[in-house]
C-alpha positions in Angstrom: -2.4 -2.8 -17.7 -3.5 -1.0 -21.4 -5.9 1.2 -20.5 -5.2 3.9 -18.2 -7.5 4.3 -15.1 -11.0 5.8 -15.2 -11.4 9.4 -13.7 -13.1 8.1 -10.6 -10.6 5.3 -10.2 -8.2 8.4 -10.4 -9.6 10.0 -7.9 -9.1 7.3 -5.3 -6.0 6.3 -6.2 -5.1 10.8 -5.6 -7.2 10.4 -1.9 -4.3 7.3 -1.2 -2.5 8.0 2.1 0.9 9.5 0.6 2.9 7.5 3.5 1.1 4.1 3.6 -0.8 4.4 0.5 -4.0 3.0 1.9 -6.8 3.2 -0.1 -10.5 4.5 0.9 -13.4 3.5 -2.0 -15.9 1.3 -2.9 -15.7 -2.6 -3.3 -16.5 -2.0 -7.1 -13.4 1.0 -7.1 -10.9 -1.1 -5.2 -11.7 -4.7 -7.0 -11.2 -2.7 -10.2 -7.9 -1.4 -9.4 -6.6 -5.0 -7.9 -7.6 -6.0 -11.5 -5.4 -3.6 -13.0 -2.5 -5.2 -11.1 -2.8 -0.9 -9.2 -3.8 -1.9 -5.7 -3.3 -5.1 -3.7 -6.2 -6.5 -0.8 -4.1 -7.3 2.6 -4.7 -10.4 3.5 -4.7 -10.2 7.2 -7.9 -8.2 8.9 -9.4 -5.5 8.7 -8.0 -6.3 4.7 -7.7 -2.7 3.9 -6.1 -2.3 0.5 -3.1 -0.4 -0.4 -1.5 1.2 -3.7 1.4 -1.4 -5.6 4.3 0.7 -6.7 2.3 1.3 -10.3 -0.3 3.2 -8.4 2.0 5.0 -6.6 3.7 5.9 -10.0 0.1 6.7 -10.9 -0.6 8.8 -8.1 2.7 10.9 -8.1 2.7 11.6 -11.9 -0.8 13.2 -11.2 1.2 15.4 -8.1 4.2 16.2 -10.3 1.5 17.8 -13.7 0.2 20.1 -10.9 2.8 21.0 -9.5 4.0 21.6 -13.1 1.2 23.3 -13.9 1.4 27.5 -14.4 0.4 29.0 -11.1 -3.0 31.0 -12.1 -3.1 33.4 -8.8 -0.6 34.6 -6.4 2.9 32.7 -6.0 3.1 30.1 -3.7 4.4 31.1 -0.1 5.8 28.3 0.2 7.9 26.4 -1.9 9.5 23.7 0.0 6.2 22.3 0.6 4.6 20.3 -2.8 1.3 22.4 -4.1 -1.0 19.2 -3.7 -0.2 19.8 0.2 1.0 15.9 0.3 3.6 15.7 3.3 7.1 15.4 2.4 10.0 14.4 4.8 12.8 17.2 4.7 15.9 16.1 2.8 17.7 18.9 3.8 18.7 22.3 1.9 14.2 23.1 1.7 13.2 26.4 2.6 10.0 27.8 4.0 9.4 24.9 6.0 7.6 25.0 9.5 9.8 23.6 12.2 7.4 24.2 15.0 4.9 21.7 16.8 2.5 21.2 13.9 5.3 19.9 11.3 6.6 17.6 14.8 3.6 16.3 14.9 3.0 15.5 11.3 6.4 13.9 11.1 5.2 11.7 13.5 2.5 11.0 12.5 4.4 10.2 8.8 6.2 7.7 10.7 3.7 6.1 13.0 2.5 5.1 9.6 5.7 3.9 8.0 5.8 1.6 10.8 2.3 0.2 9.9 3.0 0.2 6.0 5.8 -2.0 7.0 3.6 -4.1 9.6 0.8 -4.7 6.8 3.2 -5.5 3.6 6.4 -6.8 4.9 6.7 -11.1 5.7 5.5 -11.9 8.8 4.6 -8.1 9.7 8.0 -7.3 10.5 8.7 -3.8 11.3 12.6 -3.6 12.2 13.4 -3.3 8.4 12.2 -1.3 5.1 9.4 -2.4 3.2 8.8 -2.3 -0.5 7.5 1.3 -0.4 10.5 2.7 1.0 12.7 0.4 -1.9 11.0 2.8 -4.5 11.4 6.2 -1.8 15.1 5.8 -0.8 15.3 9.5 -0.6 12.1 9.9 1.3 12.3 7.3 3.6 15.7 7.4 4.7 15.0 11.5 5.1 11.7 10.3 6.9 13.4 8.5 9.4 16.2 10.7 10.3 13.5 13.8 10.5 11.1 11.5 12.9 14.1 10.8 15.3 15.0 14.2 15.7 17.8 14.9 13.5 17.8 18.9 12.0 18.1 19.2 8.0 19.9 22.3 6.7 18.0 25.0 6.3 18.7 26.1 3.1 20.5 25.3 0.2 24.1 27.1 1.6 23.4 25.9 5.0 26.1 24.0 6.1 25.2 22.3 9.6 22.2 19.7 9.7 21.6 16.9 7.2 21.4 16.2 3.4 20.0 12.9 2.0 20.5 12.9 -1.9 19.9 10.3 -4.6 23.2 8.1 -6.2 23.7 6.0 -9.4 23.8 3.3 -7.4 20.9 1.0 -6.8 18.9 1.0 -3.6 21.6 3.5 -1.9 21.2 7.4 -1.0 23.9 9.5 0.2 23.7 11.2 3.7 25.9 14.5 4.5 26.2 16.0 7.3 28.1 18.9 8.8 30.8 17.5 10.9 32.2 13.1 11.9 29.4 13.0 15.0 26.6 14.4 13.4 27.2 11.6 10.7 27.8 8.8 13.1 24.1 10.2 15.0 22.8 9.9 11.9 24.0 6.4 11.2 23.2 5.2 14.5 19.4 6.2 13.4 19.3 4.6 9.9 21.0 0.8 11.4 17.8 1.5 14.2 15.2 2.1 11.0 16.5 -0.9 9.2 19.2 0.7 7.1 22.5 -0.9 6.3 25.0 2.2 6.2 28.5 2.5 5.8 31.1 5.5 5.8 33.0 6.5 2.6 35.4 9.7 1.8 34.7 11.5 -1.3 37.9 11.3 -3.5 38.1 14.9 -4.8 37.1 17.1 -1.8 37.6 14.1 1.0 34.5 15.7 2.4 33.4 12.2 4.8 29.6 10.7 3.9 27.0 8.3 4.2 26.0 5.6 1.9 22.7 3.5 3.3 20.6 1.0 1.9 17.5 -0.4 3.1 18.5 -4.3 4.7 16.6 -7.2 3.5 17.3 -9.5 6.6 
């Protein structure tokens, strides 16, 4: 791709589900952005199209310049939650985030669509492992899937009971804290379930025991 994508092309690719990336436009929108290598045409019915990982860069580079952007009325009252209103699986250590039915059902909801996302882009609709958007989300997905089952985050950043899920240098693996040896084998129980391949390491300076998971390929 040279050219950057028009303002209406823009538009749809910012209206993209923020879970399954599924797209809503014209034929002429959607043909354009499979052209720019953007969007990809399923090739089983109903053929819906979905964003490639370069339209989801696309998409979240637009999310992170306004959330970026200086606020020009009243402070948000809510920080935890991203300013474009996008919904975003709790990675523990967020505050100001609605635990009642309403987030329940969105989480749901979230992952009722994972599940398809994987049905429509992995081989042979497979669902029981992680499909190429979750490969470019570890942090988010794995966080997604331990929310949806039921596991509690921490609260706040000094909370120390419920779960972390935190980025690593190494490739295609997040780290997973939690507060005591059970809540970490729960939570591993829950990530082998999703699809996850997860073992147990000790951390060598503070011996504090964690998680390291990877999305499985087989």
């Amino acid at each position: 791709m040279t050219r950057p994508p028009t303002a209406a092309q823009r538009r749809v690719i910012d209206a993209a589900d923020p879970v399954t990336g599924r797209l809503r436009g014209t034929e002429s929108q959607l043909a354009a952005l499979v052209k720019r290598e953007l969007a990809f045409r399923h090739p089983r019915p109903p053929h819906d199209h979905f964003l490639t990982p370069a339209g989801h860069r696309i998409r979240e580079e637009t999310a992170n310049a306004a959330e970026s952007a200086p606020e020009a009325a009243e402070p948000a009252r809510e920080p935890a939650r991203e300013s474009s209103g996008v919904f975003a699986a709790r990675v523990g250590g967020e505050e100001g985030i609605d635990s009642g039915p309403s987030r329940i059902r969105e989480v749901h909801s979230a992952w009722q669509g994972l599940l398809e996302l994987r049905r429509m882009t992995n081989p042979h609709g497979v669902v029981d492992r992680p499909c190429a958007w979750e490969r470019t989300h570890l942090v988010q997905a794995a966080a997604l899937a331990l929310e949806a089952a039921g596991h509690r985050p921490a609260d706040t950043p000094t909370d120390a009971e419920g779960y972390r899920v935190r980025a690593t240098p190494q490739p295609e693996a997040v780290a997973v804290r939690g507060h005591d040896a059970g809540a970490l084998r729960e939570c591993a129980a829950t990530l082998e379930q999703a699809g996850w391949q997860v073992g147990e390491h000790t951390e060598p300076r503070t011996g504090a025991r964690y998680l390291l998971a990877s999305p499985r390929r087989t």
